[in-house]
C-alpha angles and dihedrals in degrees: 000000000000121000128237114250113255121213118247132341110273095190137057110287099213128042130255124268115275083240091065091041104123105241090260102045093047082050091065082043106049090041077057095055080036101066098033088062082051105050091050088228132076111270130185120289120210111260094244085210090054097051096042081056094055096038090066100035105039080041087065104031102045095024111200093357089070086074093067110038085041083063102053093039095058094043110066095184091075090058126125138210132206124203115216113191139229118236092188090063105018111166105210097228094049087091095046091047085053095052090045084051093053098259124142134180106285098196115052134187092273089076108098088235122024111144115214092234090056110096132169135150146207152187128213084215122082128258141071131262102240123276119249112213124232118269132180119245087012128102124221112231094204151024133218116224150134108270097221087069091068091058085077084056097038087055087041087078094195117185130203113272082027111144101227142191129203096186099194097011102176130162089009105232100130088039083063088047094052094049084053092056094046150319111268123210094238124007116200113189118179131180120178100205128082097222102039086037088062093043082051089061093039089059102050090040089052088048111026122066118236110254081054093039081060083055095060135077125220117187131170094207132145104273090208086066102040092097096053082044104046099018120183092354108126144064104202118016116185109202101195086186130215106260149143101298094215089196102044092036093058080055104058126142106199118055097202092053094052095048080054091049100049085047089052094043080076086079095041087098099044088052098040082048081057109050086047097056084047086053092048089057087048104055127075125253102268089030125130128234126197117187118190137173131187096228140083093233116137082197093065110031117032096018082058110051088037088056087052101052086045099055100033117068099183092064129079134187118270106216102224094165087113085066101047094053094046083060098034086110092060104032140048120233131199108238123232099033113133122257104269091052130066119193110203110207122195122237136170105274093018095053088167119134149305083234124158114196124183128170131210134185115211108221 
Protein backbone atom coordinates (compact mmCIF):
# COMPACT_ATOMS: atom_id res chain seq x y z
CA UNK A 1 0.00 0.00 0.00
CA UNK A 2 1.65 3.13 -0.98
CA UNK A 3 1.61 6.30 1.38
CA UNK A 4 0.42 9.59 0.65
CA UNK A 5 3.52 12.50 0.33
CA UNK A 6 3.70 14.78 3.30
CA UNK A 7 4.67 18.12 2.94
CA UNK A 8 7.57 19.06 4.28
CA UNK A 9 9.99 17.33 7.23
CA UNK A 10 8.94 18.42 10.48
CA UNK A 11 11.93 17.01 12.27
CA UNK A 12 15.66 17.39 12.06
CA UNK A 13 16.80 15.90 9.39
CA UNK A 14 20.54 14.63 10.87
CA UNK A 15 21.28 13.23 14.03
CA UNK A 16 23.01 14.82 17.06
CA UNK A 17 26.74 14.61 17.68
CA UNK A 18 27.81 11.72 19.31
CA UNK A 19 29.06 14.23 21.96
CA UNK A 20 25.51 15.29 22.70
CA UNK A 21 24.36 11.71 22.53
CA UNK A 22 22.69 11.11 25.96
CA UNK A 23 25.09 7.78 27.86
CA UNK A 24 22.58 5.43 26.91
CA UNK A 25 21.93 6.31 23.67
CA UNK A 26 25.98 6.52 22.68
CA UNK A 27 26.05 3.34 24.22
CA UNK A 28 23.52 1.71 21.19
CA UNK A 29 25.66 3.61 19.09
CA UNK A 30 29.24 2.73 20.12
CA UNK A 31 28.03 -1.69 20.52
CA UNK A 32 27.00 -0.71 16.36
CA UNK A 33 30.53 0.59 15.45
CA UNK A 34 31.47 -2.21 17.74
CA UNK A 35 30.44 -4.83 16.00
CA UNK A 36 31.08 -3.52 12.69
CA UNK A 37 34.79 -3.36 13.65
CA UNK A 38 34.15 -7.00 14.65
CA UNK A 39 32.72 -8.32 12.08
CA UNK A 40 35.85 -6.72 9.47
CA UNK A 41 32.93 -5.39 7.04
CA UNK A 42 30.25 -2.03 7.35
CA UNK A 43 27.37 -2.91 9.01
CA UNK A 44 23.95 -0.71 9.70
CA UNK A 45 24.04 2.02 12.04
CA UNK A 46 20.84 3.00 14.04
CA UNK A 47 19.21 5.81 12.55
CA UNK A 48 19.79 8.11 15.56
CA UNK A 49 15.94 10.14 14.26
CA UNK A 50 14.40 7.27 14.30
CA UNK A 51 15.46 6.23 17.69
CA UNK A 52 14.94 9.79 19.45
CA UNK A 53 11.16 9.24 17.95
CA UNK A 54 10.70 6.11 19.50
CA UNK A 55 12.64 7.09 22.95
CA UNK A 56 9.97 9.59 23.75
CA UNK A 57 6.96 7.81 22.38
CA UNK A 58 7.56 3.85 23.34
CA UNK A 59 8.85 5.62 26.82
CA UNK A 60 5.43 6.76 27.29
CA UNK A 61 3.60 4.40 25.89
CA UNK A 62 5.42 0.92 27.39
CA UNK A 63 6.82 2.54 30.36
CA UNK A 64 9.75 0.47 31.80
CA UNK A 65 9.31 -2.36 29.15
CA UNK A 66 10.67 0.09 26.35
CA UNK A 67 14.40 -0.54 28.06
CA UNK A 68 14.48 -4.15 27.06
CA UNK A 69 13.04 -4.59 23.80
CA UNK A 70 14.87 -1.41 22.93
CA UNK A 71 17.78 -3.39 23.63
CA UNK A 72 17.26 -6.11 21.63
CA UNK A 73 15.81 -3.89 18.65
CA UNK A 74 18.95 -1.76 18.31
CA UNK A 75 21.37 -4.81 18.61
CA UNK A 76 20.94 -7.09 15.62
CA UNK A 77 23.23 -9.65 16.80
CA UNK A 78 20.55 -10.94 19.50
CA UNK A 79 18.14 -11.60 16.83
CA UNK A 80 16.39 -14.86 16.16
CA UNK A 81 15.13 -16.55 13.50
CA UNK A 82 12.40 -19.14 13.23
CA UNK A 83 12.10 -21.83 10.17
CA UNK A 84 8.73 -22.60 9.12
CA UNK A 85 8.57 -25.63 6.68
CA UNK A 86 7.28 -26.38 3.89
CA UNK A 87 4.93 -29.55 3.70
CA UNK A 88 4.73 -29.34 -0.44
CA UNK A 89 9.08 -30.02 -0.72
CA UNK A 90 10.19 -31.59 2.94
CA UNK A 91 13.67 -33.07 2.78
CA UNK A 92 13.64 -35.88 5.31
CA UNK A 93 16.97 -34.95 7.13
CA UNK A 94 15.94 -31.16 7.58
CA UNK A 95 14.55 -32.15 10.79
CA UNK A 96 17.41 -34.11 11.79
CA UNK A 97 19.96 -31.11 10.69
CA UNK A 98 17.54 -28.64 13.16
CA UNK A 99 17.74 -30.77 16.04
CA UNK A 100 21.70 -31.17 15.47
CA UNK A 101 21.65 -27.21 15.31
CA UNK A 102 19.76 -26.91 18.70
CA UNK A 103 16.10 -26.21 17.21
CA UNK A 104 12.97 -27.56 18.68
CA UNK A 105 9.14 -27.29 17.74
CA UNK A 106 7.97 -23.57 18.84
CA UNK A 107 4.31 -24.12 18.73
CA UNK A 108 3.06 -27.21 20.77
CA UNK A 109 -0.78 -29.16 21.19
CA UNK A 110 -1.78 -26.85 23.95
CA UNK A 111 -2.38 -24.16 21.41
CA UNK A 112 -6.52 -24.07 20.57
CA UNK A 113 -5.59 -24.50 16.79
CA UNK A 114 -2.08 -26.20 15.63
CA UNK A 115 -2.52 -28.25 12.51
CA UNK A 116 -0.38 -31.26 12.30
CA UNK A 117 0.96 -30.22 8.93
CA UNK A 118 2.09 -26.81 10.46
CA UNK A 119 5.67 -27.01 11.42
CA UNK A 120 8.16 -24.38 12.50
CA UNK A 121 11.03 -24.32 14.64
CA UNK A 122 13.24 -22.21 16.89
CA UNK A 123 16.28 -21.73 19.00
CA UNK A 124 16.63 -19.51 22.29
CA UNK A 125 20.30 -18.79 20.90
CA UNK A 126 20.98 -16.08 18.15
CA UNK A 127 21.56 -16.61 14.58
CA UNK A 128 19.72 -17.67 11.43
CA UNK A 129 19.54 -21.25 9.55
CA UNK A 130 20.88 -20.46 6.28
CA UNK A 131 18.66 -18.90 3.37
CA UNK A 132 17.87 -20.96 0.37
CA UNK A 133 17.60 -18.68 -3.04
CA UNK A 134 14.70 -18.74 -5.41
CA UNK A 135 14.82 -21.06 -8.19
CA UNK A 136 12.67 -21.71 -10.69
CA UNK A 137 11.13 -24.96 -10.85
CA UNK A 138 12.42 -25.56 -7.41
CA UNK A 139 10.57 -25.42 -4.20
CA UNK A 140 11.90 -24.00 -1.25
CA UNK A 141 11.58 -26.37 1.78
CA UNK A 142 11.66 -23.62 4.30
CA UNK A 143 11.12 -19.93 5.28
CA UNK A 144 12.81 -17.81 7.29
CA UNK A 145 10.75 -15.71 9.56
CA UNK A 146 10.09 -14.26 13.03
CA UNK A 147 7.98 -16.60 14.82
CA UNK A 148 5.89 -14.21 16.28
CA UNK A 149 4.51 -13.54 12.67
CA UNK A 150 2.93 -16.88 12.57
CA UNK A 151 0.78 -16.04 15.81
CA UNK A 152 -1.83 -13.61 13.01
CA UNK A 153 -2.14 -17.08 10.96
CA UNK A 154 -2.32 -19.45 14.05
CA UNK A 155 -5.57 -17.11 15.36
CA UNK A 156 -6.79 -17.02 11.58
CA UNK A 157 -8.11 -20.64 12.15
CA UNK A 158 -8.51 -21.27 8.72
CA UNK A 159 -10.16 -24.70 7.71
CA UNK A 160 -9.93 -26.56 4.65
CA UNK A 161 -12.80 -25.45 1.88
CA UNK A 162 -12.58 -22.19 3.76
CA UNK A 163 -12.99 -19.03 1.22
CA UNK A 164 -9.77 -16.62 2.47
CA UNK A 165 -8.41 -13.32 2.07
CA UNK A 166 -4.68 -12.05 2.62
CA UNK A 167 -5.51 -7.93 2.02
CA UNK A 168 -1.95 -6.69 1.59
CA UNK A 169 -0.32 -10.09 1.32
CA UNK A 170 3.44 -9.12 0.60
CA UNK A 171 5.95 -10.79 0.87
CA UNK A 172 3.97 -13.60 1.45
CA UNK A 173 5.21 -14.98 4.40
CA UNK A 174 2.00 -15.39 6.29
CA UNK A 175 0.14 -16.60 2.54
CA UNK A 176 2.83 -19.68 2.80
CA UNK A 177 1.74 -20.12 6.47
CA UNK A 178 -1.79 -20.29 5.67
CA UNK A 179 -1.29 -23.03 2.75
CA UNK A 180 0.66 -25.05 5.53
CA UNK A 181 -2.57 -24.96 8.02
CA UNK A 182 -5.06 -25.98 5.29
CA UNK A 183 -6.30 -25.71 1.80
CA UNK A 184 -8.84 -23.22 1.51
CA UNK A 185 -11.55 -23.39 -0.91
CA UNK A 186 -10.71 -20.23 -2.45
CA UNK A 187 -7.43 -18.07 -1.55
CA UNK A 188 -7.52 -14.45 -2.47
CA UNK A 189 -4.00 -12.65 -2.02
CA UNK A 190 -3.71 -8.76 -2.97
CA UNK A 191 -0.85 -6.41 -2.83
CA UNK A 192 -1.24 -2.88 -4.01
CA UNK A 193 2.19 -2.13 -4.83
CA UNK A 194 4.08 -3.01 -8.03
CA UNK A 195 7.30 -4.04 -6.38
CA UNK A 196 6.05 -5.86 -3.32
CA UNK A 197 3.04 -7.25 -5.72
CA UNK A 198 5.76 -9.00 -7.86
CA UNK A 199 7.93 -10.35 -4.46
CA UNK A 200 4.35 -11.68 -3.38
CA UNK A 201 4.28 -14.00 -6.67
CA UNK A 202 7.74 -14.83 -6.39
CA UNK A 203 6.99 -16.45 -2.63
CA UNK A 204 4.27 -18.53 -3.24
CA UNK A 205 5.86 -19.62 -6.65
CA UNK A 206 9.07 -20.44 -4.85
CA UNK A 207 6.76 -22.59 -1.97
CA UNK A 208 3.53 -23.80 -3.49
CA UNK A 209 3.48 -26.30 -6.15
CA UNK A 210 1.75 -25.44 -9.30
CA UNK A 211 -1.82 -27.44 -9.51
CA UNK A 212 -2.33 -25.67 -5.97
CA UNK A 213 -0.37 -21.80 -7.37
CA UNK A 214 -3.75 -21.99 -10.33
CA UNK A 215 -5.76 -22.17 -7.40
CA UNK A 216 -4.75 -19.18 -6.16
CA UNK A 217 -5.52 -15.57 -6.90
CA UNK A 218 -3.35 -13.19 -6.93
CA UNK A 219 -4.83 -9.20 -7.36
CA UNK A 220 -3.01 -5.74 -6.96
CA UNK A 221 -6.14 -3.88 -6.00
CA UNK A 222 -6.71 -1.07 -3.66
CA UNK A 223 -7.30 -2.89 -0.10
CA UNK A 224 -9.55 0.13 1.07
CA UNK A 225 -12.33 -1.12 -2.08
CA UNK A 226 -12.19 -4.90 -1.78
CA UNK A 227 -15.02 -4.98 0.18
CA UNK A 228 -17.35 -2.89 -2.34
CA UNK A 229 -15.72 -5.13 -4.83
CA UNK A 230 -15.92 -8.50 -3.27
CA UNK A 231 -18.65 -7.83 -0.69
CA UNK A 232 -19.71 -10.58 1.79
CA UNK A 233 -17.36 -13.27 0.00
CA UNK A 234 -15.20 -14.71 2.53
CA UNK A 235 -15.13 -16.62 5.43
CA UNK A 236 -11.62 -15.62 7.16
CA UNK A 237 -9.62 -12.04 5.82
CA UNK A 238 -5.99 -11.31 7.44
CA UNK A 239 -5.25 -7.83 7.12
CA UNK A 240 -1.07 -7.77 7.95
CA UNK A 241 -1.37 -3.87 7.78
CA UNK A 242 1.05 -1.33 6.50
CA UNK A 243 2.69 0.01 9.43
CA UNK A 244 6.05 1.41 11.14
CA UNK A 245 8.07 -1.32 10.90
CA UNK A 246 9.86 -0.62 14.33
CA UNK A 247 12.76 -3.16 13.26
CA UNK A 248 13.38 -2.22 9.79
CA UNK A 249 12.68 1.98 10.62
CA UNK A 250 15.79 2.12 13.60
CA UNK A 251 17.78 0.83 10.69
CA UNK A 252 17.32 3.33 8.19
CA UNK A 253 19.91 4.56 5.77
CA UNK A 254 18.63 7.91 4.51
CA UNK A 255 17.85 10.37 6.89
CA UNK A 256 15.66 12.28 4.87
CA UNK A 257 13.73 9.43 4.08
CA UNK A 258 13.23 8.44 7.67
CA UNK A 259 12.23 11.77 8.80
CA UNK A 260 9.56 11.24 5.80
CA UNK A 261 8.78 8.41 6.90
CA UNK A 262 8.16 9.28 10.63
CA UNK A 263 5.83 12.66 9.08
CA UNK A 264 3.89 10.23 6.91
CA UNK A 265 3.50 7.36 10.00
CA UNK A 266 0.69 10.16 11.23
CA UNK A 267 -1.64 8.57 8.53
CA UNK A 268 -0.68 5.11 9.25
CA UNK A 269 -3.82 4.87 11.42
CA UNK A 270 -6.44 6.68 8.95
CA UNK A 271 -5.26 4.20 6.11
CA UNK A 272 -4.97 0.87 8.38
CA UNK A 273 -9.05 2.20 9.71
CA UNK A 274 -9.64 1.97 6.31
CA UNK A 275 -8.48 -1.38 5.06
CA UNK A 276 -10.30 -2.84 8.05
CA UNK A 277 -13.73 -1.37 7.28
CA UNK A 278 -13.11 -2.61 3.87
CA UNK A 279 -12.39 -6.16 5.60
CA UNK A 280 -15.49 -5.94 7.62
CA UNK A 281 -17.72 -5.55 4.09
CA UNK A 282 -15.73 -8.59 2.72
CA UNK A 283 -16.21 -11.08 5.10
CA UNK A 284 -19.46 -13.22 5.68
CA UNK A 285 -21.63 -12.85 8.40
CA UNK A 286 -20.22 -15.37 10.86
CA UNK A 287 -16.48 -14.70 9.24
CA UNK A 288 -13.45 -13.96 11.21
CA UNK A 289 -11.18 -11.19 10.84
CA UNK A 290 -7.23 -10.97 12.40
CA UNK A 291 -5.34 -7.55 12.07
CA UNK A 292 -1.73 -7.48 12.89
CA UNK A 293 1.17 -4.92 12.64
CA UNK A 294 5.05 -5.35 13.32
CA UNK A 295 5.42 -2.09 15.59
CA UNK A 296 4.90 -1.01 19.10
CA UNK A 297 2.73 1.89 18.10
CA UNK A 298 -0.71 2.48 20.39
CA UNK A 299 -1.78 4.68 17.22
CA UNK A 300 -1.85 2.01 15.14
CA UNK A 301 -2.85 -1.12 17.05
CA UNK A 302 -5.27 -0.67 19.97
CA UNK A 303 -6.61 2.89 18.88
CA UNK A 304 -7.50 1.05 15.83
CA UNK A 305 -9.16 -1.66 16.60
CA UNK A 306 -10.85 0.33 19.43
CA UNK A 307 -12.09 3.04 16.64
CA UNK A 308 -13.46 0.11 14.71
CA UNK A 309 -15.55 -1.60 17.32
CA UNK A 310 -16.77 1.73 18.15
CA UNK A 311 -17.96 2.77 14.84
CA UNK A 312 -19.11 -0.65 13.43
CA UNK A 313 -21.94 -2.19 14.96
CA UNK A 314 -22.03 -5.37 13.01
CA UNK A 315 -18.24 -6.59 14.55
CA UNK A 316 -17.39 -8.14 18.01
CA UNK A 317 -14.14 -9.02 19.77
CA UNK A 318 -12.82 -12.26 19.30
CA UNK A 319 -11.06 -13.43 23.09
CA UNK A 320 -7.57 -15.08 21.92
CA UNK A 321 -6.00 -14.99 25.52
CA UNK A 322 -6.15 -19.12 25.48
CA UNK A 323 -3.79 -18.85 22.88
CA UNK A 324 -1.51 -16.50 24.28
CA UNK A 325 -1.06 -18.30 27.20
CA UNK A 326 -0.54 -21.97 25.22
CA UNK A 327 2.55 -20.04 23.54
CA UNK A 328 3.60 -17.60 26.92
CA UNK A 329 7.11 -20.02 27.24
CA UNK A 330 8.15 -19.11 24.08
CA UNK A 331 6.93 -15.69 23.67
CA UNK A 332 6.87 -12.40 25.56
CA UNK A 333 3.46 -10.55 26.13
CA UNK A 334 2.70 -6.96 27.02
CA UNK A 335 0.66 -6.96 30.29
CA UNK A 336 -2.61 -5.13 30.64
CA UNK A 337 -3.98 -5.58 26.80
CA UNK A 338 -7.77 -6.74 26.60
CA UNK A 339 -8.68 -10.12 25.83
CA UNK A 340 -9.11 -10.10 21.77
CA UNK A 341 -5.17 -8.34 21.26
CA UNK A 342 -1.92 -9.72 21.99
CA UNK A 343 1.16 -7.37 22.03
CA UNK A 344 4.56 -9.51 21.42
CA UNK A 345 7.62 -7.70 23.09
CA UNK A 346 10.96 -8.54 22.33
CA UNK A 347 13.32 -9.55 24.85
CA UNK A 348 17.16 -11.16 24.91
CA UNK A 349 16.64 -14.85 24.63
CA UNK A 350 13.03 -14.41 23.30
CA UNK A 351 14.09 -11.87 20.27
CA UNK A 352 10.45 -12.42 18.73
CA UNK A 353 8.29 -9.10 17.40
CA UNK A 354 7.19 -6.52 17.96
CA UNK A 355 3.81 -8.19 16.69
CA UNK A 356 0.57 -6.99 17.54
CA UNK A 357 -2.49 -9.71 16.80
CA UNK A 358 -6.38 -8.94 17.35
CA UNK A 359 -8.98 -10.78 16.41
CA UNK A 360 -12.96 -9.67 15.29
CA UNK A 361 -16.36 -11.80 14.35
CA UNK A 362 -18.53 -10.20 11.98
CA UNK A 363 -22.43 -10.80 13.23
Amino acid sequence: MRLPRAAAPLLPLYPRAEAALPPRRAAVRAAGQVESKAKGKPQKQICQVVLDHFEKQYTAELGDAWASVRDVLTYPLCWQYAVLLNKFSQSSELEGTMAVKGYYPAFHGSLPYLPSSFKCYIRRTPGRFPAQKHQAGKLKEYYLLNAASLLPVLALEVKDGEDVLDLCAAPGGKSVAILQCACPGQFHCNEYDDLRSRWLKQTIESFIPEPLVNLIMVSKLDGRQIGDLKPELYDKVLVDAPCSNDRSWLFSSDIQQATLRLIQRKELSSLQFELLRSAIKALRPGGSLVYSTCTLSKEENSDVINLILNSCSNVMPVDISEMAKAVSHEFNFLGGTQQHELLVLPEKGRAWGPMYIAKLKKM
